[in-house]
N, C-alpha and C positions, 0 to 999 in steps of 0.2 A: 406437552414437552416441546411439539416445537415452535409454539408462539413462544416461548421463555428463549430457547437457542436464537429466535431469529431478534429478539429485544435486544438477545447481547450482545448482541454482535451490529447492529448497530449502533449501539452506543459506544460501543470500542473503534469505532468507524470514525464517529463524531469527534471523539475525544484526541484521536490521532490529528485529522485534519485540523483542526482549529490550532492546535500547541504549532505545528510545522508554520501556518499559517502567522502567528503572529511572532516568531522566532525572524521568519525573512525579512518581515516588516522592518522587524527593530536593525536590524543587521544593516539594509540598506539606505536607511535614513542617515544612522552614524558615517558610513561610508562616504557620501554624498557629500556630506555638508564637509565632512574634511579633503577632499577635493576640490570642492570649489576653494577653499583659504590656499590652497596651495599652486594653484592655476593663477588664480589672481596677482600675488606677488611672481609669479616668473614672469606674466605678462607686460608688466610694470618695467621691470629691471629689462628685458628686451626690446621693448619699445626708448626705454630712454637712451641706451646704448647707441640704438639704429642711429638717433636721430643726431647724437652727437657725430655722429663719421660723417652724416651727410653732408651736415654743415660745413663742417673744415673741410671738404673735399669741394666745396662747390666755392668758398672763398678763394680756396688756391687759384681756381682757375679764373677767379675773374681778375686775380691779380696778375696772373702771369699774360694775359690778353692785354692785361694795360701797360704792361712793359713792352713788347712785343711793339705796340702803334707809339710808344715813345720814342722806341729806338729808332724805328723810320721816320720818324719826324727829324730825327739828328742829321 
């Protein structure tokens, strides 16, 4: 009797482990990949943002430096 109790009981052991075990798996894969598509387009849209302010911000000022040595030429 108890080679029989100790067979069941690892098999009920087996049986648990492996179902948790590929339950995670699938769980974290899904997760994953729809993060990354959602990371990427913020990325996008914040970088092209940046890059527009930078530029108008750095024409103004070489405009206004060229006014500035005109007027003292006057």
């Amino acid at each position: 009797m108890s080679r029989n109790q100790n067979n069941s009981e690892k098999q009920q052991y087996n049986q648990s482990s492996q179902n948790q075990n590929n339950r995670s798996s699938q769980n974290q894969n899904n997760r994953s990949s729809q993060n990354q598509n959602n990371q990427s387009s913020q990325n996008q849209n914040n970088r092209s943002s940046q890059n527009q302010n930078n530029q108008s911000s750095q024409n103004n000022n070489q405009q206004n430096s060229r006014n500035q040595h005109s007027s003292s030429e006057d």
